[in-house]
N, C-alpha and C positions, 0 to 999 in steps of 0.2 A: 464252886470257885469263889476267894474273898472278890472281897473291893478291894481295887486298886486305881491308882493315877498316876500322871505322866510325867518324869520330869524328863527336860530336853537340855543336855549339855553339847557346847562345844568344846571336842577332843579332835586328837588325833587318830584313827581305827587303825588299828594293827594288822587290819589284814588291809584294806588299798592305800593306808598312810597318808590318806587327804583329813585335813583340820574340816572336820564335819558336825554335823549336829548328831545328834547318836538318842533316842530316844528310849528313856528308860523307865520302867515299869515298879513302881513303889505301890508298896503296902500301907507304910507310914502314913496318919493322919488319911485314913482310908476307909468308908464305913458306909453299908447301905443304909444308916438310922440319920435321921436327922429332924429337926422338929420342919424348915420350912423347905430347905434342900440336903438333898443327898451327897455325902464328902466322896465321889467318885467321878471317874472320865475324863478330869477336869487335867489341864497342862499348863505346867510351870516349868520355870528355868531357876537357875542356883540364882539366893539370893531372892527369891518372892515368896513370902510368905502363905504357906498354903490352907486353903479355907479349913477350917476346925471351929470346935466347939469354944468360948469364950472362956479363959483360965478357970471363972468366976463355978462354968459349968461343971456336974459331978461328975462327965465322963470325958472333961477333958484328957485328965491321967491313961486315956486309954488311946492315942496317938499311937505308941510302940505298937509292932506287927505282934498279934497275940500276948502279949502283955511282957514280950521278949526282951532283953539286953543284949546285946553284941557281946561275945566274951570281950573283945577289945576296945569296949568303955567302960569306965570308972564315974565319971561324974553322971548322976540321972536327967543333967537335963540335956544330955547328947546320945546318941545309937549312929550305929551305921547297918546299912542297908544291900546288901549282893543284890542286885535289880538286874531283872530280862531285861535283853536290850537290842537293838538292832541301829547298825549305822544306816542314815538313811539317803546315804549312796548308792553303798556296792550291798546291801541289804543284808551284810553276818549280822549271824545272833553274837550278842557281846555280853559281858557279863562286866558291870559296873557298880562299883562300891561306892556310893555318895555316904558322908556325913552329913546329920539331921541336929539341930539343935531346937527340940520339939518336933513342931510343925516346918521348919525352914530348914530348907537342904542349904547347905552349908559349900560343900566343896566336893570334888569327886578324887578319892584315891587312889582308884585302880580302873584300869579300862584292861579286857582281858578276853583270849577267847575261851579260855578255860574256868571255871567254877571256883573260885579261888578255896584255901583251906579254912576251914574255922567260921566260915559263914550258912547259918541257915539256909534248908532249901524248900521255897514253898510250890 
């Protein structure tokens, strides 16, 4: 299993329709290497820049999950993300598409109980 970390949006869950925190499970900027800490476990929200390698560093470039692109970005210094998810209400598994710009989730696209199309499955 890779590294992963957590981000925490407030949505609305499609299956009990309460504005919830909905916790979602990113690969991005995710990594058991690290010279003093390990880039994993660790919980963010949209908008907090999440702990990585310093741009200056040679493996910063490797933030993207497997060295992947979203078919649905163009610019490289953006991806998005189909993240396990669970509202942490009424407890569905969700499936949420955050935009990453880098290391910084950005905004979330889709909240969904279904697997949406055209996104990777890890």
């Amino acid at each position: 299993m890779g590294a992963y970390n957590w981000v925490v949006v407030t949505h609305q869950c499609p299956n009990c329709s309460k504005r919830v925190d909905i916790r979602c499970q990113t690969h991005i900027a995710s990594s058991y290497q690290g010279i003093t800490k390990r880039f994993h476990h660790k919980i963010y929200r949209l908008g907090e820049e999440m702990q990585w390698w310093p741009t200056s560093h040679p493996d910063f470039e490797q933030w993207r999950v497997d060295g992947c692109v979203s078919p649905c970005e163009d610019d490289p210094l953006f991806d998005r993300e189909c993240c396990y998810s669970d509202c942490l209400s009424c407890g569905t598994q969700l499936y949420v598409v955050i935009r990453f710009k880098q290391h910084l989730p950005l905004e979330v696209l889709l909240v969904s109980q279904e697997w949406p199309e055209n996104y990777y499955q890890y």
